[in-house]
N, C-alpha and C positions, 0 to 999 in steps of 0.2 A: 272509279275503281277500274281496276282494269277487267279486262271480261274473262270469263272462269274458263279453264280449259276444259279440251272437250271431253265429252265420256268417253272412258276409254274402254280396250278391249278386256274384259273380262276372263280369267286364266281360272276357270273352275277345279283345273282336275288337284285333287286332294283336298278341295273345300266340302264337301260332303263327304263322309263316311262311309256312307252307302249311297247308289244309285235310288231312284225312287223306283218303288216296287211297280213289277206287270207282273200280273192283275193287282192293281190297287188293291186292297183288304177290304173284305165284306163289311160295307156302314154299318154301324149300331141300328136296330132297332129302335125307332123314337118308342117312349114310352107314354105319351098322350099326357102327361103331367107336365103342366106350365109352371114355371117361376119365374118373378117378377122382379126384373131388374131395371134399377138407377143408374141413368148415364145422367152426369154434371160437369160443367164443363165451365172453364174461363168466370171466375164470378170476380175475378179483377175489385176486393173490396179498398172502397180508397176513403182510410181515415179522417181526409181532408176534404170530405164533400162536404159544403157551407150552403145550409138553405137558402135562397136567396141572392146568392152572388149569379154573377151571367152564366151563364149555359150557352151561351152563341161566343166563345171568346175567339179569337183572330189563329191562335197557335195552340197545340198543346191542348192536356186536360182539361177542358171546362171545369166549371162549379167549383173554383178554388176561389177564395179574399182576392190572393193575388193575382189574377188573372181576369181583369176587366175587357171590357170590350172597346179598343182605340175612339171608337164612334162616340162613347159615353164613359169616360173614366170614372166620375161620378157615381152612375145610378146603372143600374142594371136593364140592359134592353129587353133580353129573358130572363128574369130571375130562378133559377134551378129551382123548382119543385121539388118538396119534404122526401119524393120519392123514387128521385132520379129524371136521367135527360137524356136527351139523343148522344149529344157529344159531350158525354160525361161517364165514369166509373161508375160505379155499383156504391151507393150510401149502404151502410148500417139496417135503415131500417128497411129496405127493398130486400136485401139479401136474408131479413130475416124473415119476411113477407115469403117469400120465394120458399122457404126450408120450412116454413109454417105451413104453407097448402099443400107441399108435398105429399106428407104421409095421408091428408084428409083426402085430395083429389086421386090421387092415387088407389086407396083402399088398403093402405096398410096400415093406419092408424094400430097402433097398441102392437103391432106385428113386425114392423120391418120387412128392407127386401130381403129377399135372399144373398143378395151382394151389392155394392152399390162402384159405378166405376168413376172415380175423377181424371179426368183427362186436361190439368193442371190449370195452372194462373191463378192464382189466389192473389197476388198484389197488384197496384194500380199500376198505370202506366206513367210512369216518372220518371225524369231523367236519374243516371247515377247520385248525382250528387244531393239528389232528396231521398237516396234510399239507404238502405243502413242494415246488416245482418238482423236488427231487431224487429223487424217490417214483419206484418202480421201473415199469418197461418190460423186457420178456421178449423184444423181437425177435429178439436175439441167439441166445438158448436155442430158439425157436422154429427157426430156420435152423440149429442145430446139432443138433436132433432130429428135426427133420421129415424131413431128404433134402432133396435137391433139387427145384425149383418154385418158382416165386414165393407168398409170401404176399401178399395185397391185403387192407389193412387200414382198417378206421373207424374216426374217433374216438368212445371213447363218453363217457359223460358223468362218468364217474370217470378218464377220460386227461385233464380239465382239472382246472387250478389257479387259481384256488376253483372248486370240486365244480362242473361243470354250466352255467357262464358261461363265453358265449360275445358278445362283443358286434359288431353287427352295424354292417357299414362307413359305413352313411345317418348314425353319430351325428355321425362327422367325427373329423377332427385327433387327439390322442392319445386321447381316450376310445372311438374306433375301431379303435388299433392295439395296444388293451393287451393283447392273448391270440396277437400276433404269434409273441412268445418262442415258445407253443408249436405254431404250427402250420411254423416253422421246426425248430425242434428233433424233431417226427416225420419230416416231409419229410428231414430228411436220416440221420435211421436209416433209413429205407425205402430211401434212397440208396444208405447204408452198406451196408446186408445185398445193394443190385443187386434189390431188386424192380421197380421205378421207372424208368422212362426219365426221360431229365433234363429232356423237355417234360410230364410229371406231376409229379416234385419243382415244377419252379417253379407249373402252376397249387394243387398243395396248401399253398404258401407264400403264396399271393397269396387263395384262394378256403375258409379256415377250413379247412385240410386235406383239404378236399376233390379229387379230380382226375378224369382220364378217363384210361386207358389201351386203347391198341387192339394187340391181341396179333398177332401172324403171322397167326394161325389166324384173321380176322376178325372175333373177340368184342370187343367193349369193355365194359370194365369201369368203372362209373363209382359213387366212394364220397363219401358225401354228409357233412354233418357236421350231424347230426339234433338237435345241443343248439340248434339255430336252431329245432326247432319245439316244444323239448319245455316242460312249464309248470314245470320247478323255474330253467329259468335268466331270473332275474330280466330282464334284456335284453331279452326277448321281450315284456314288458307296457309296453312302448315304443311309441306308435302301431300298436296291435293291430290296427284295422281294415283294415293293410294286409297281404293274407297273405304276401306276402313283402320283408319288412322289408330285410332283408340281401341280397336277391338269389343266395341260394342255387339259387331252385326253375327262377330264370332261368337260369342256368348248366345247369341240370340241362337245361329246356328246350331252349337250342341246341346242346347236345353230343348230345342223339337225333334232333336234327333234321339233326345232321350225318350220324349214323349211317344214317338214313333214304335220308337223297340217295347216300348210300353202298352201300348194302343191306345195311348190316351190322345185327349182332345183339347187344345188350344185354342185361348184368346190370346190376340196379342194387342196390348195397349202403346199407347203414347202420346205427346201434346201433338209438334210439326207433325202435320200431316207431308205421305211422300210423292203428291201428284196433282190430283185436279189441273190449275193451268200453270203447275211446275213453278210459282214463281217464290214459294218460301224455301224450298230445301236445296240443294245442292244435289246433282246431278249423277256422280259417280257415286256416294254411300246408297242412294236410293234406286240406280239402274242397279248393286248389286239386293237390295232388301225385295225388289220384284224378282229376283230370278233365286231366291231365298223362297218365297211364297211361293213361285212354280211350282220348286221341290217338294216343300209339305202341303201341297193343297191338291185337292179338297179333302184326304182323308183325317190329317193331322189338325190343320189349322181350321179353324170353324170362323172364326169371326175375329175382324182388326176393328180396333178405334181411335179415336183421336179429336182433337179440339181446334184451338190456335186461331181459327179463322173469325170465329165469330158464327160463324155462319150454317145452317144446316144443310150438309153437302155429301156427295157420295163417290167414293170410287168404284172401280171393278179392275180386277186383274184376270189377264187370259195367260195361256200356255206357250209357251217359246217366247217370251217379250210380245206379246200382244200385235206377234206376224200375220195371226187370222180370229179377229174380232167374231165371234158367231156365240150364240148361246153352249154352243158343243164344249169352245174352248173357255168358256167364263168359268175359274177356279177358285174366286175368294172376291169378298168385297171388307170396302172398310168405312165404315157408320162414322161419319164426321159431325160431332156434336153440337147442339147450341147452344151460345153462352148464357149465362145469367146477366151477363154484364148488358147493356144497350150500347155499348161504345162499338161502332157509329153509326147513329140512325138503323139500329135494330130494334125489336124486341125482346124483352126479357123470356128466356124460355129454361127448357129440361126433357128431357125423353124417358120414358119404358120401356122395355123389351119383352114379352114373353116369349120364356126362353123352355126348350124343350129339355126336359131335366136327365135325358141318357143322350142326345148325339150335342146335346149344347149351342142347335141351329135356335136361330130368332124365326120366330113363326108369327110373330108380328111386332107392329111397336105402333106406343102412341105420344104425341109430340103436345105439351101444353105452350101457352103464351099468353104474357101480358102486356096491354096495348101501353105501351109509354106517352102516347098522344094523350092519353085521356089522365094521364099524372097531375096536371097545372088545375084539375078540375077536382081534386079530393084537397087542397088546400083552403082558405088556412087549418082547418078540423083534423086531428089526430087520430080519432078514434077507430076510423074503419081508414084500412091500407088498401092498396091496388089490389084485383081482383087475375088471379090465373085462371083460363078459362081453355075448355079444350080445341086446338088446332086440327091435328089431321090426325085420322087414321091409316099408316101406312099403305097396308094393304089393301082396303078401299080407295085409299087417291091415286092410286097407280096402278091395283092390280085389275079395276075394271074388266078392259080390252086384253085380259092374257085369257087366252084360250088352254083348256084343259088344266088349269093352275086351279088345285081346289084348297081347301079352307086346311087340309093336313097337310099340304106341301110349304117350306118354309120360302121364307124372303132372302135367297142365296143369290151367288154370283149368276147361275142359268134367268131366275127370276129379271133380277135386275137390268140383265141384259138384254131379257125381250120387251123389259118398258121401254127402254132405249129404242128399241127399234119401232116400239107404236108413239114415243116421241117424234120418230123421224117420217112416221104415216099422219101424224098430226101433232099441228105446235102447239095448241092448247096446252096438251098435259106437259112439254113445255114450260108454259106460260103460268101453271101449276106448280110446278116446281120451282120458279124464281121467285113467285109469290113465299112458298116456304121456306126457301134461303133465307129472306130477311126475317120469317119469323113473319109473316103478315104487318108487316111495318109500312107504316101510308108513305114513307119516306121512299121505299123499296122503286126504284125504274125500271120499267117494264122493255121486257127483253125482248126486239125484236128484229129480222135485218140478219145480220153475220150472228148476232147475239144466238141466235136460233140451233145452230149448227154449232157453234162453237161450246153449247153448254151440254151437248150430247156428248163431243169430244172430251172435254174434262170430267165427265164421269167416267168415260172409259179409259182414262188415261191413271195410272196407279205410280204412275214415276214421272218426277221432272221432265228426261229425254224423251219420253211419250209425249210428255205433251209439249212438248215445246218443238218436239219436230212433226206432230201432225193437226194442233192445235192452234187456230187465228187468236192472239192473244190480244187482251182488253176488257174481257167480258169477263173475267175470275169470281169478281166481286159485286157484289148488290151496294156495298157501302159507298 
């Protein structure tokens, strides 16, 4: 392909409304009430996992009939285990294993969270031509195992049909409205299951499934539809130099500018994440989504999330495009979630939030995981599934070495940014954190060398151009 042109300069004036306020607006008072939120992410379920068949295959999805291993056409070198594989989607029965321990490990049993967020991929990784508008969606199971709570969901880039295209409204007339079908057909599961107010159905039918929801409680919730900035949907290489093509990022804009005049408090969701080491999203929609979170952050925006990777990974955004890195300037960070899925060489996982119920800050989170290693050893027996067991506690794995950071202060951008810098007093914690990337998967390579520095970089990089102009690239990925 040819190489993407460069970011360009950015012409703010009339993109905001209003300038952002001096003096900020006095925070909310936390009101010491936690609620207990689901983040799920990527559970990638694929119909056609075959107990039995190779798990080690040469290309493509594992744990298909069709898909042997060239070494052994015949006979299975790994046979895929009842309950999943390294280099394989999510079976049936893991994914129900997964949403079965939730509520029990959790303590929500009989209760629900208070909200639960999906940050998308619900179908397997397939080419087009094994995929079909019919291709499964979990809402349903989702609302019958979680409890009570709304889920608030994103499209990701495997909930479209063809994989990842999404075309954007500027082209016109029907080459504008060909992905209609599905941003109608979520909007009204979301309907279905009563997550949705019927003024969020109609903007995610009208706006590529994207909406805003503003709860009782003050929060609004606003979920974006991220195949608009990412580089596998061909659509995007449509008049590049504009960063926002489709008018996504505008939307996103005057829905926190509503929030602002409101004093309300913002999540904002999505699948593509817009940074770490820059190399899923495109350049220009996401140099303009950082200087978007400049403006509403930190009184507006509370907290960003997002999926896509696989992997448990974290941004931070600072003020002016991230000209001076220091805890002063750290304005928002964004919680990149882990999949359910194990595809490739992860663990199976899910995260909590305790979330403070007036400013809407995370005041901590706890992350579970199940060993995929130890799958080939509950075979051939049915009865008892893999076991989820608990991984880390945030604020413990990191917040040890933060000085004057006490048990009321939440896990924000200042927080995050001084782990970063007892990362770079010490590589352990570190070596800590790529441990948790993969989900503690024995698969996981230990980061060290360039690896060291370069995973400090990609958390503090919140946009493609960050990172990819101050970032040694190579070391993104655990997988």
């Amino acid at each position: 392909m040819c190489p993407p042109p460069p970011t360009v300069a950015l012409n703010l004036t009339g993109w905001f409304a209003k300038p952002k306020p001096t003096p900020l607006p006095t925070p909310k008072q936390r009101s010491g009430e936690r609620l207990k939120v689901l983040h799920l992410s990527d559970v990638h379920l694929d119909p056609r996992y075959a107990t039995g068949a190779e798990a080690n295959c040469s290309s493509g999805t594992c744990c298909r009939a069709n898909k042997p291993n060239p070494l052994s056409p015949n006979s299975a070198l790994l046979p895929a285990p009842r309950f999943g594989a390294y280099h394989c989607d999510t079976p049936l029965s893991l994914t129900l294993s997964g949403l079965e321990a939730i509520p029990v490990l959790t303590g929500t049993n009989g209760s629900g969270f208070a909200w639960t967020l999906y940050t998308g991929d619900m179908v397997s990784h397939d080419p087009d031509n094994q995929l079909s508008r019919r291709y499964s969606i979990l809402y349903g199971l989702f609302k019958r195992m979680l409890g009570s709570g709304p889920l608030y969901a994103a499209l990701g880039n495997h909930d479209s049909y063809n994989q990842a295209q999404d075309a954007p409204h500027s082209l016109g007339g029907a080459l504008a409205q060909q992905f209609s079908w599905n941003y109608d057909h979520v909007a009204s599961l979301w309907e279905h299951e009563q997550w949705l107010p019927q003024s969020a159905v109609q903007l995610a039918r009208s706006h590529y499934s994207a909406y805003m929801v503003r709860r009782a409680d003050g929060l609004r919730v606003i979920s974006l539809n991220t195949d608009l900035w990412y580089r596998a949907n061909y659509f995007n290489y449509i008049n590049m130099t504009n960063p926002d093509n489709s008018g996504m990022l505008r939307f996103l804009t005057d829905e926190l500018q509503d929030a602002e005049d409101a004093g309300d408090r913002v999540w904002i969701m999505g699948h593509v994440l817009t940074g770490w080491d820059g190399t899923n999203p495109l350049r220009n929609p996401t140099n303009l989504f950082y200087q978007i979170v400049d403006r509403y952050s930190p009184h507006v925006i509370a907290n960003i999330f997002f999926g896509h990777t696989h992997e448990d990974q974290m941004n931070i955004f600072y003020t002016n495009n991230a000209t001076e890195m220091t805890s002063e300037a750290a304005t928002a960070v964004s919680w990149i979630g882990p999949s359910l899925t194990p595809n490739n060489n992860l663990n199976s996982g899910f995260r909590v939030y305790e979330v403070d119920s007036a400013t809407f800050e995370i005041m901590d989170a706890h992350t579970w995981k199940s060993d995929v290693d130890s799958f080939p050893a509950l075979d051939p027996q049915v009865e008892f599934g893999p076991t989820y067991s608990y991984e880390y506690n945030t604020r413990e794995a990191y917040g040890g070495g933060i000085r004057g950071w006490s048990a009321d202060d939440p896990l924000n951008a200042t927080w995050w940014h001084l782990v970063t810098e007892a990362m770079e007093a010490g590589s352990s914690l570190v070596t800590t954190f790529n441990t948790f990337q993969g989900k503690s998967s024995v698969q996981t390579p230990p980061c060290v060398g360039d690896c060291i520095a370069a995973k400090v970089c990609y958390i503090r990089s919140g946009s493609a151009p960050i990172a990819m102009q101050n970032c040694k690239q190579g070391f993104g990925s655990v997988q």
